[in-house]
Structures are given as structure tokens and as C-alpha cells.
VOFI-861615 format. One line per 2 residues: for each residue x, y, z of C-alpha. Coordinates in Angstrom, 2 decimals, decimal comma. Example, Ala and Ser with C-alpha at 12.3 -4.5 7.8 and 13.67 -1.06 7.14 Angstrom:
12,30 -4,50 7,80  13,67 -1,06 7,14;
END
This chain:
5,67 14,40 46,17  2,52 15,96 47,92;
3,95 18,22 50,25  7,56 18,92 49,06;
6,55 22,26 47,54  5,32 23,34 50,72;
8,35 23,02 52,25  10,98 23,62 49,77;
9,34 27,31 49,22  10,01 28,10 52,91;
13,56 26,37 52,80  14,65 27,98 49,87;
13,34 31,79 51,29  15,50 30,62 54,47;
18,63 30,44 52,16  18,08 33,98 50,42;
17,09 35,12 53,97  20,43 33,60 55,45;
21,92 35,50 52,97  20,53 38,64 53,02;
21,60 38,31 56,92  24,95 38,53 55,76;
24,62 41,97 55,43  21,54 43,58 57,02;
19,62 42,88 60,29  15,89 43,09 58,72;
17,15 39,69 56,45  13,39 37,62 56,64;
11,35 40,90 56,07  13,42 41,35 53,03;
13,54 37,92 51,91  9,58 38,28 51,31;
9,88 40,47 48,08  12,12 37,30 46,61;
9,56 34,97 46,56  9,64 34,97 42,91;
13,05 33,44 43,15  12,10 30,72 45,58;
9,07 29,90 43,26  11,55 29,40 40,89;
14,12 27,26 42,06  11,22 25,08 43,35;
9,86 24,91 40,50  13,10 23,38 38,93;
13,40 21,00 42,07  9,90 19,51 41,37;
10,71 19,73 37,69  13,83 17,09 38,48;
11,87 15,17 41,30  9,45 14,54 39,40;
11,33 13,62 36,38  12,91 11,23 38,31;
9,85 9,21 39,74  8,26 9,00 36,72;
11,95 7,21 35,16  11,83 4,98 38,11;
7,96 4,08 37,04  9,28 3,39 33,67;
7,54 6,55 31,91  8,53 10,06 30,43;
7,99 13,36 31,98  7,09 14,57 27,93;
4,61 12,01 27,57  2,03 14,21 30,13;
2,71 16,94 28,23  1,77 15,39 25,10;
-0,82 16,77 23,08  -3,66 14,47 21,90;
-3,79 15,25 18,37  -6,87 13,19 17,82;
-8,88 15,44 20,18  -7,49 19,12 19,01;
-10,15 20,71 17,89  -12,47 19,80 21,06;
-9,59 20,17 23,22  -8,40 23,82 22,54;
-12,36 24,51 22,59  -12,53 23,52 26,36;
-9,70 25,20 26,92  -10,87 28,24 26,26;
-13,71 28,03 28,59  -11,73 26,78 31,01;
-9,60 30,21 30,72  -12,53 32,83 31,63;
-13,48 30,28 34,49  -9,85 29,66 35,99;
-9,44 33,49 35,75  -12,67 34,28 37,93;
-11,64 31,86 40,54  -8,09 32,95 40,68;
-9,16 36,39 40,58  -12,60 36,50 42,81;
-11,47 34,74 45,74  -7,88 36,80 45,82;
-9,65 40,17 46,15  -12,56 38,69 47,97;
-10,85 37,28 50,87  -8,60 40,27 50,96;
-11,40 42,86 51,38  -12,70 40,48 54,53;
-9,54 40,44 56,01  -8,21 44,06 55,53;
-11,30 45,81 54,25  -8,76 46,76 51,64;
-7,14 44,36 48,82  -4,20 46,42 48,21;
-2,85 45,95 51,56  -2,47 41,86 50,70;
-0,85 42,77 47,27  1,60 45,49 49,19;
2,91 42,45 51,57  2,88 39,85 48,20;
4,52 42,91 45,80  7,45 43,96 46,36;
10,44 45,81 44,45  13,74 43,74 44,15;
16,64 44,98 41,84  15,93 45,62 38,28;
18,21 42,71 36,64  16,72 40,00 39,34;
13,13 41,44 38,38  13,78 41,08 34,65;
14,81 37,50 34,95  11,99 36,32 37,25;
9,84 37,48 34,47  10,80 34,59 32,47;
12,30 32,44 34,86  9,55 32,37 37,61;
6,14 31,45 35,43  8,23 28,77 33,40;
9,13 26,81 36,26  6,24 27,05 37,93;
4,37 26,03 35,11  6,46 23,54 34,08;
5,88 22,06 37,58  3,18 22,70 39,40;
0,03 21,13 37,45  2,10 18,49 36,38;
3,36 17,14 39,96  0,05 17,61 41,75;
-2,26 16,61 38,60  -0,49 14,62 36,04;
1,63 12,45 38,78  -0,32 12,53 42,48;
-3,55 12,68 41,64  -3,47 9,55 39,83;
-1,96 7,70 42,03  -3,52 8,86 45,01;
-6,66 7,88 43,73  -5,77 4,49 42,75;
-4,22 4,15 46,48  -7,42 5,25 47,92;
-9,95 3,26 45,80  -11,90 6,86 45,49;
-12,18 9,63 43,28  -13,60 12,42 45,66;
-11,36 12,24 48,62  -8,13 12,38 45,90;
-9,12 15,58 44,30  -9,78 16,98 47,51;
-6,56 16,24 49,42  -4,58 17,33 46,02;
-6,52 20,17 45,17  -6,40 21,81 49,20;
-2,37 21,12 49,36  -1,96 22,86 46,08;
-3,63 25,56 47,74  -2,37 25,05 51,20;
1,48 25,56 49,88  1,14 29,39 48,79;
1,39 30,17 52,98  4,90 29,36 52,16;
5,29 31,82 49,28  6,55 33,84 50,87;
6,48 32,60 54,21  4,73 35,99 56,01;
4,33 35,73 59,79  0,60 37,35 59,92;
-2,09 35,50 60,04  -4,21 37,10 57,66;
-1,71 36,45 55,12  -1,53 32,86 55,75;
-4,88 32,60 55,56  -4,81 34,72 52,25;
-2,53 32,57 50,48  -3,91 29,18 51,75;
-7,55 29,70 50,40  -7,31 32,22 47,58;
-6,05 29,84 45,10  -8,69 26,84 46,39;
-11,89 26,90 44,31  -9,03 27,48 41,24;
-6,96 24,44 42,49  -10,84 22,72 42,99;
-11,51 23,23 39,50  -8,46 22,28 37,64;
-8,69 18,92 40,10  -12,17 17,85 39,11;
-11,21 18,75 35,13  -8,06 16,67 35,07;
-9,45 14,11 37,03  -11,58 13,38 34,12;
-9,50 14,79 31,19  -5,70 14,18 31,82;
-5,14 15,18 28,20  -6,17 18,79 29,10;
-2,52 18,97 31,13  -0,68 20,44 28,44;
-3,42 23,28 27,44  -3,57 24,10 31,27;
0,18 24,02 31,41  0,18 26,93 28,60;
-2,87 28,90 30,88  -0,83 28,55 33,64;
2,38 30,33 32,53  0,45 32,83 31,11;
-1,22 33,75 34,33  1,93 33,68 36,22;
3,71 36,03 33,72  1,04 38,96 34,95;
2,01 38,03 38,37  5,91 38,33 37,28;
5,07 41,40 35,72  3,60 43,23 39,14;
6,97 42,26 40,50  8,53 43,74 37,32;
6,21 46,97 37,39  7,06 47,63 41,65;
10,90 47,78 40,46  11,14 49,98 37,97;
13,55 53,22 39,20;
END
């Protein structure tokens, strides 16, 4: 459950790229602007996976996403905060590490954005920041990082491992064979992932707020895509 993400993003880019291959030479280059698409169906593969351990446990994917109706009030409150400081630390860091790397953090968004056909663009709008954040907090948050810390007997080294392989899986989306990208995408998302890990370590019940916050965010991300393909 830790490290499927990882690899399923670079599998499924393989399958678009196979296909693109089909008909042009240049296939992996232009399998990069689809990563959108392999976010997406990877998002709906965790979505199943992990609706399927959690039947075998004997619980309900809808009961992590259950709001805690007793704690509203306070709940929404931290939320809030929580927005303005998830948004500096998935901001900062993205155009920070750029400018060290290329002296210029437009050149990392021109390899990450990328026009694909109108229709496919549209869809991913929707499509892309649902799964994802229908997925992503709740695999690595609400299900491993539990569990991980109740295998290890220690809270530290189980927001650590989770929060770094949260990270850690962006080099595969998209899968970019320079490594200044790689190391982009593996530590621009870290002190974000860092965060969210120490919060829902000690407030679980925060999952479905953060859910919400993270679909948001992903939706502006969609929309760059969205933007880069219009005629």
C-alpha cells in the first residue's frame, strides 16, 4: 500500500506511452503532458485497493471520511489555518527548489505543463483532482500511517517514512528522465507531505477537511493543464 502509487504512475504513463508509439516515434516525450491521466487512473486504483483492505480489516472506506460532528466548529477552524500553511509549503518549496536548479521556475512548470487535446484537458479538470483526492491522503494517512506506526512501536519514524514516500512518488508523475526534475518532484511536495503527517498523526478526524483542501488545490493544477490547451 506504501509504494504502489509510485509505481502504478510510471506503469500507467508506459501504457499511454505504448500507445502513443503506435503512431509516432517521440511516444515517452509525449506521454509526459498526460500525466494528468495517469494521476487519474491511479487514483481510482488506490481508490479500489484500498477499499478493499480496509473490507478485509472489517471496516468502511466512508467511515475515514466521516465528519466528526461533535468537533465542527473547532474542526473547520483548524482547517482553515491549516489552508494558508499547506499552501506556503506546497507553493515555497515548488518555486524555491526550481530557481536552485534552473535559476528559472518556469522552466520546471514548462516540462510539468503541457497542452494535450481540448476534450482530454476538459475532463482531467474534474477527473484528475477527484481521484487524487479521493486517494491520496486517505491511503498514505487514514490507512498506512496507522498501521505503520502500530508495527513499529513509534510515532516519529512512521510519519517520516509516510510523509517522504508521499513525496518521493511525484518522480513518477510524469516519469521525466532529467535529474533536476526528479529531484524537483521528489522534494517539492515534502515539508507539505511533513505537515499533513504530523497533523493527522494526531487528528485523524481532520481527513475529511484535508480531503476537501486537497481537491481544491489540485483543480488549479488541472486548470494550468486546461489553460496550456486552449487553441
Amino acid at each position: 500500500m506504501l509504494l504502489h502509487r509510485l509505481v502504478l504512475f510510471a506503469a500507467v504513463q508506459g501504457a499511454i506511452a505504448f500507445a502513443l508509439w503506435l503512431g509516432a516515434d517521440d511516444a515517452w516525450e509525449r506521454s509526459i503532458a498526460w500525466w494528468p491521466l495517469s494521476a487519474a487512473v491511479t487514483g481510482l486504483c488506490s481508490l479500489a485497493l484500498l477499499r478493499r483492505s480496509l473490507h478485509v480489516e472489517g471496516s468502511r472506506y466512508r467511515d475515514l471520511l466521516r465528519f466528526d460532528r461533535a468537533h465542527l466548529r473547532a474542526d473547520v477552524r483548524t482547517t482553515l489555518l491549516l489552508v494558508v500553511a499547506t499552501a506556503v509549503l506546497a507553493l515555497v518549496p515548488n518555486i524555491g527548489i526550481a530557481m536552485l536548479l534552473w535559476g528559472d521556475p518556469l522552466i520546471a512548470v514548462d516540462i510539468l505543463v503541457r497542452p494535450l487535446p481540448l476534450a482530454a484537458a476538459l475532463a482531467l479538470l474534474i477527473a484528475f483532482p477527484v481521484a487524487i483526492g479521493l486517494s491520496e491522503l486517505p491511503v498514505y494517512f487514514g490507512y498506512v500511517l496507522p498501521r505503520l506506526r502500530r508495527h513499529l512501536g513509534r510515532r516519529v519514524p512512521a510519519i517520516l517514512v509516510t510523509a517522504t514516500v508521499l513525496s518521493l512518488q511525484h518522480v513518477t508523475l510524469p516519469l521525466v528522465f532529467d535529474w533536476r526534475f526528479l529531484l524537483w518532484r521528489a522534494l517539492m511536495f515534502l515539508p507539505f507531505a511533513l505537515l499533513l503527517a504530523v497533523v493527522l498523526d494526531r487528528r485523524p478526524r481532520l481527513l475529511p477537511y484535508l480531503v476537501i483542501v486537497h481537491i481544491v488545490l489540485d483543480v488549479g493544477a488541472a486548470a494550468q493543464v486546461l489553460l496550456a490547451s486552449m487553441p
